[in-house]
N, C-alpha and C positions, 0 to 999 in steps of 0.2 A: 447310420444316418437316419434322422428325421425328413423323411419326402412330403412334401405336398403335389398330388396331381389334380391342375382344373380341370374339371368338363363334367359331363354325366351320357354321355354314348355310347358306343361298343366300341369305340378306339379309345375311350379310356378305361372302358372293363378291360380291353388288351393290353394296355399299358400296367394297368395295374396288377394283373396276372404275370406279366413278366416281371413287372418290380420286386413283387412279393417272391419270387424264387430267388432271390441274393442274398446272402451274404452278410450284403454290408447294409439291407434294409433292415433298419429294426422295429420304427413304427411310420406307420403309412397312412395320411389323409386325405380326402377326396374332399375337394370342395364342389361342390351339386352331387354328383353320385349316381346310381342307380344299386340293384336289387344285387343286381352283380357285382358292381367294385366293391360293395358289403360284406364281399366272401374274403376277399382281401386286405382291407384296412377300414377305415372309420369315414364315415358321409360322414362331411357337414355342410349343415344347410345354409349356406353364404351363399346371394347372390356372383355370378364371376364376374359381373362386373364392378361388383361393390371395393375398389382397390384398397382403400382404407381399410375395410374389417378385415378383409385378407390378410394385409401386413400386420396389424393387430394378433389378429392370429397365430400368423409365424411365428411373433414374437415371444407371445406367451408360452407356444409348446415348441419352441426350442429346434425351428427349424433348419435344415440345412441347404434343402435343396428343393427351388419350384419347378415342376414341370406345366407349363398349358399347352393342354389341347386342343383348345378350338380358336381358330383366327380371331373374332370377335373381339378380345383382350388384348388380342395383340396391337390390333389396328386401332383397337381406343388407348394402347400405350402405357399396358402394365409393368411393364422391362423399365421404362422412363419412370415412372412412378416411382420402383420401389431403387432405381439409381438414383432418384435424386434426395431421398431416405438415409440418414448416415446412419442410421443403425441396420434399413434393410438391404442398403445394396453389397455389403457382407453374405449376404445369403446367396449360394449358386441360384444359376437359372438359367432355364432353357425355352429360349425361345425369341427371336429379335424383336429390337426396340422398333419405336412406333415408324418411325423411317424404311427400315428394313421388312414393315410388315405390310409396307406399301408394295413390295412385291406381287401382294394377292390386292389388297384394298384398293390398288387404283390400278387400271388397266391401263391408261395413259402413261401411267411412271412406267408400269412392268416392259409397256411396247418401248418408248421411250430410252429405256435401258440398257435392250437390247440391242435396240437399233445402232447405239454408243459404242457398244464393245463387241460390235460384229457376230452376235448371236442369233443363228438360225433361224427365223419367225416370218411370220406368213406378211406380208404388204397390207399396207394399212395408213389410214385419216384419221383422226380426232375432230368430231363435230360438239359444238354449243351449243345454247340458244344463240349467241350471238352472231353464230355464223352456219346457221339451220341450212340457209337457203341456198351457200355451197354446197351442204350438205345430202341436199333432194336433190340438186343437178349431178350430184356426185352419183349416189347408191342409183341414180335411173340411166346411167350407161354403165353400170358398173358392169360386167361378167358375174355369170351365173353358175351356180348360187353364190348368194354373198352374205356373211357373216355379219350379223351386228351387236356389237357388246356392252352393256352396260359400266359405265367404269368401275362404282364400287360397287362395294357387297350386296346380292340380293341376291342370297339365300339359295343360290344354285339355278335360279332361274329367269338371270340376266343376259345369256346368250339366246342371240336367233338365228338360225339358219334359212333367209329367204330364197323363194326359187323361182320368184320372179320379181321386175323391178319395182311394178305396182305394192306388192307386200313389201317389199324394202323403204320404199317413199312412207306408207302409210303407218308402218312399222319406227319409221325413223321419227315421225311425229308425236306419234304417239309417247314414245319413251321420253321425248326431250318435251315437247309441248303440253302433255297430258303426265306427266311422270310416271308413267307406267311402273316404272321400279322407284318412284319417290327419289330419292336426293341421287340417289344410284344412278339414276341413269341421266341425271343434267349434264350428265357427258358421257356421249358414243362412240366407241370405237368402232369403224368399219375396216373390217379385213377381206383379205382376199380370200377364200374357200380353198384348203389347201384335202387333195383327195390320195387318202394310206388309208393305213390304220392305227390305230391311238394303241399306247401305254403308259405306264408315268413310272419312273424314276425315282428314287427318295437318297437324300444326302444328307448327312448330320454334319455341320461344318461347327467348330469354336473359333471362327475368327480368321483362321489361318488354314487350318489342316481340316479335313474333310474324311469320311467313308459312305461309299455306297454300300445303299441295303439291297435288298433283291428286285427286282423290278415287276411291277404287279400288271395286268388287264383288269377293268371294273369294268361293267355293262348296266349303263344307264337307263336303256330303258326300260319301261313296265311291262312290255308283251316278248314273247321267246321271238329267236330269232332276231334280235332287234327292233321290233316293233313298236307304236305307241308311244304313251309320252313317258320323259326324259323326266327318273325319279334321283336319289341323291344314292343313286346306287342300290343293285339290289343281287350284287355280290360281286368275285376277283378271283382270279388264279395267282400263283406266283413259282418260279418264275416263269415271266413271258417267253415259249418254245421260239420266236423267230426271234429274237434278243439274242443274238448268240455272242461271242468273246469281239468278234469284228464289229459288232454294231454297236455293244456298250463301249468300244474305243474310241467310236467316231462322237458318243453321247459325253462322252468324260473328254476328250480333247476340244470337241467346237463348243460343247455349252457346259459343262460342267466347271470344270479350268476358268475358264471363260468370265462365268459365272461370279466363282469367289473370288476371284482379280479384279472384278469391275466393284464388287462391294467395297472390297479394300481400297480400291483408288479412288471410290466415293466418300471414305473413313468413316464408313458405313459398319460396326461391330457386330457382324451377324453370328450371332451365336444362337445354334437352333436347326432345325428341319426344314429343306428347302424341299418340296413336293414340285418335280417335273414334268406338267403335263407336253406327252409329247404327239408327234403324229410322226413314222415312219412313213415317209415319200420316197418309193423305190427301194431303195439301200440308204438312204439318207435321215437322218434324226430334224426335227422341224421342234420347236417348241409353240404349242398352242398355249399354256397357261403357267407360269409359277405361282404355288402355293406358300404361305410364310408356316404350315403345318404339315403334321401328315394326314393323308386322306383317309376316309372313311366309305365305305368297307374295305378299302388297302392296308390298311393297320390290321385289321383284324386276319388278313390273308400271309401279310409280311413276317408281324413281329412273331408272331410263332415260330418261325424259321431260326431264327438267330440263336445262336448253340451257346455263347458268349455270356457273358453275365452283364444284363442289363442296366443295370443299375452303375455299372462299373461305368461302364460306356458313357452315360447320360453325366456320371461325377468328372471322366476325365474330359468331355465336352465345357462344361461348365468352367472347369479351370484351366483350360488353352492345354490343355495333354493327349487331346486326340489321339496322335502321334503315338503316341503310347499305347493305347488299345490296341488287342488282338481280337479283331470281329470272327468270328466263326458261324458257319451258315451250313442249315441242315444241307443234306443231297437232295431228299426228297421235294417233294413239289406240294403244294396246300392250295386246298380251294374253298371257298367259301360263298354258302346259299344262304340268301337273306328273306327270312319271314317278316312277310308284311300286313299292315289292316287292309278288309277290302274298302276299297276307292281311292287309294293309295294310287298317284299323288295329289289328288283330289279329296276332295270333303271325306271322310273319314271317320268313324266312331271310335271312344275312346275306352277301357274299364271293363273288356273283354277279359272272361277267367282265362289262365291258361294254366295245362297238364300237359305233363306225358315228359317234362325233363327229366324227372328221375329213371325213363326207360332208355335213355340214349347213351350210346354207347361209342367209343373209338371218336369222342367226337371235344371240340371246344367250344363251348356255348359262350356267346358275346351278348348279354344284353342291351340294347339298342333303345327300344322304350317302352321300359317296363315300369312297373311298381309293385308295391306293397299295398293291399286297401288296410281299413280300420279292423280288417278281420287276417291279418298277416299273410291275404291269398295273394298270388301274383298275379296280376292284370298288365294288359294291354297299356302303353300311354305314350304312340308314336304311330306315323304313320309304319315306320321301319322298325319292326318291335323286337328281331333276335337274328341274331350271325352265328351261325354252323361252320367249321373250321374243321376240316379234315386232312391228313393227310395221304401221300399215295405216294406209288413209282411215278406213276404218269397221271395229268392232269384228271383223266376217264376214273382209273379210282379211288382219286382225292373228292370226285365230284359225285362219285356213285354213295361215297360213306357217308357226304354232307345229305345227300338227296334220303339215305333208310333214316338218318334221323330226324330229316324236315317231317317226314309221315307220322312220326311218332308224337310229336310237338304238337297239340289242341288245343286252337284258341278259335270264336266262331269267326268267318269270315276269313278265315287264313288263305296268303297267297304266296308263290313261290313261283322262280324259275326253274324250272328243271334242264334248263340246254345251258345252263354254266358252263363257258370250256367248251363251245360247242363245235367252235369250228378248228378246234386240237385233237378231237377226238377221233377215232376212225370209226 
């Protein structure tokens, strides 16, 4: 097969690192790219959202099969696009149409949805401008804290968690009356604060049939321990140790099940990766978020796991044969430490040399955002610049392997967590 993967981040250096081990891949393109999916197949420099030169594309080198990465695409309705194409909706593809990708793009549809088909989720309002001012009487008796969510996409940093009413009121204004998140947040969701701890899920469904992949922990914030502010990740274990066979039953029978049934009976064709963000309450699975992708550092934690031939997988998704696949999943367990610029998630310099990949060892390097300058040196070019992937028996040393070769990696200003897995570890 001829692949196309969009994106250019370390969940499509991972994708494309699994790609490239089949088989049945014979040549592989990246549309944006980075330094790393380069080791694997061919960048090309198409914008992902430019749908036309992408199909163009296709068409010319003789593709068979799309995969996209990043939400973006989805929810501006490149699946629609290249369906409504009679030469390109021939071409496999993975990933749901614009409808389906309103799962992540509108927080209104996704509550909404669940709310329909009895799926686990924290209580919750929908405010406008046009009805602000329920909205302020609302979030100022609400119970504390209380969550407030921007509906569409904003870039990871459209939830708040207020801890008192005053910040919720002013919080709430701000987002709908001042656009705090611009078109994103002309609609709030206000939730109830649901108190566990998170993990997410991931399921490859084609329409009918589904498999789970492993189930990951990310740790968002910037400081150990959990402290500081909330970056887009800055690494994952997988699998999650309190996830155990009873918990993924109660995850796969109330939301998962659930889930692809309510797509269907919306004749909603979801073909693609459904990302579960969840919160464990007690013994009990809660969904705080669906993604219409997979996440990012989870990708880079997960897909290394799967013993299976990837590519096989992603073809029998694309033509309704899921069913058909034999997924195979390492034993071992993988963890992943994410180097990042300093001031990350904040203002941040760019075009930082870096050294010392060629001394790492026992390890999967993801790069995240990187480049090439006009002198073919690798530089810095994110705030999230490389994903370490290691694996172990036990999470302690998958996370010790990733940690010798964060040390080894030199770029100035380099930051890292070292308590990955912290609270697994004895």
């Amino acid at each position: 097969m001829n692949i196309i993967l969009i994106g250019s981040g370390g969940r499509e250096h991972a994708f494309a690192y699994k790609l490239s081990q089949s088989k049945l891949c014979d040549k592989l393109f990246i549309i944006g790219g980075n330094p790393g999916t380069a080791q694997y197949g061919t960048n090309v420099p198409i914008n992902i959202n430019d749908f036309s030169i992408a199909g163009k594309f296709c068409l010319d080198n003789e593709i068979d099969l799309v995969i996209v990465g990043p939400e973006e695409p989805l929810v501006k309705g490149i699946r629609d696009f290249f369906n409504a194409d009679s030469k390109l909706k021939s071409i496999g593809f993975i990933g749901p149409d614009k409808i389906g990708a309103q799962l992540e793009g509108s927080k209104d549809f996704s509550k909404a949805f669940m709310q329909k088909f009895n799926i686990p989720t924290a209580k919750y309002r929908t405010f406008t401008f046009d009805n602000i001012h329920e909205g302020v009487d609302y979030v100022q008796s609400h119970s504390l804290p209380v969550v407030l969510k921007a509906d569409g996409l904003a870039a990871g940093k459209g939830v708040l968690i207020c801890e008192s009413n005053e910040e919720a009121v002013n919080e709430l204004e701000q987002m709908i009356r001042e656009k705090k998140f611009g078109d994103a947040s002309a609609k709030v969701v206000v939730e109830e604060f649901l108190n566990g701890i998170e993990l997410s899920v991931f399921v490859l469904s084609d329409g009918n049939n589904y498999k789970i992949l492993p189930s990951a922990k990310d740790y968002k914030r910037i400081g150990e321990a959990d402290t500081g502010l909330n970056t887009g990740g800055m690494g994952a274990v997988s699998p999650v140790p309190f996830a155990d066979d009873a918990f993924l039953k109660k995850v796969e029978e109330r939301i998962i099940i659930p889930t692809i049934n309510g797509l269907k009976s919306e004749d909603i064709n979801y073909v693609g990766f459904i990302f579960i963000g969840l919160m464990k309450v007690g013994d009990d699975p809660f969904v705080i978020e669906y993604n219409c992708r997979m996440g990012d550092p989870e990708t880079e934690v997960v897909l290394p796991l799967i013993k299976s031939d990837f590519a096989e997988m992603m073809k029998a998704c694309a033509e309704g044969k899921l069913n058909e696949y034999k997924l195979e999943i390492e034993e071992r367990t993988a963890a992943t430490v994410m180097l990042v610029s300093a001031g990350y998630p904040g203002d941040y310099e760019k075009g930082k040399k870096m050294t010392g990949l060629n001394l790492c060892e026992n390890s999967l390097l993801f790069h995240a955002g990187t480049k090439l300058n006009e002198d073919e040196i690798l530089i810095t070019n994110g705030g999230r610049v490389m994903a370490i992937t290691s694996f172990g028996n036990n999470i302690g040393e998958a996370v010790s392997q990733s940690l010798k070769n964060a040390d080894k990696i030199q770029f100035e200003g380099k930051y890292f967590r070292r308590d990955i897995g912290y609270e697994f570890v004895n």
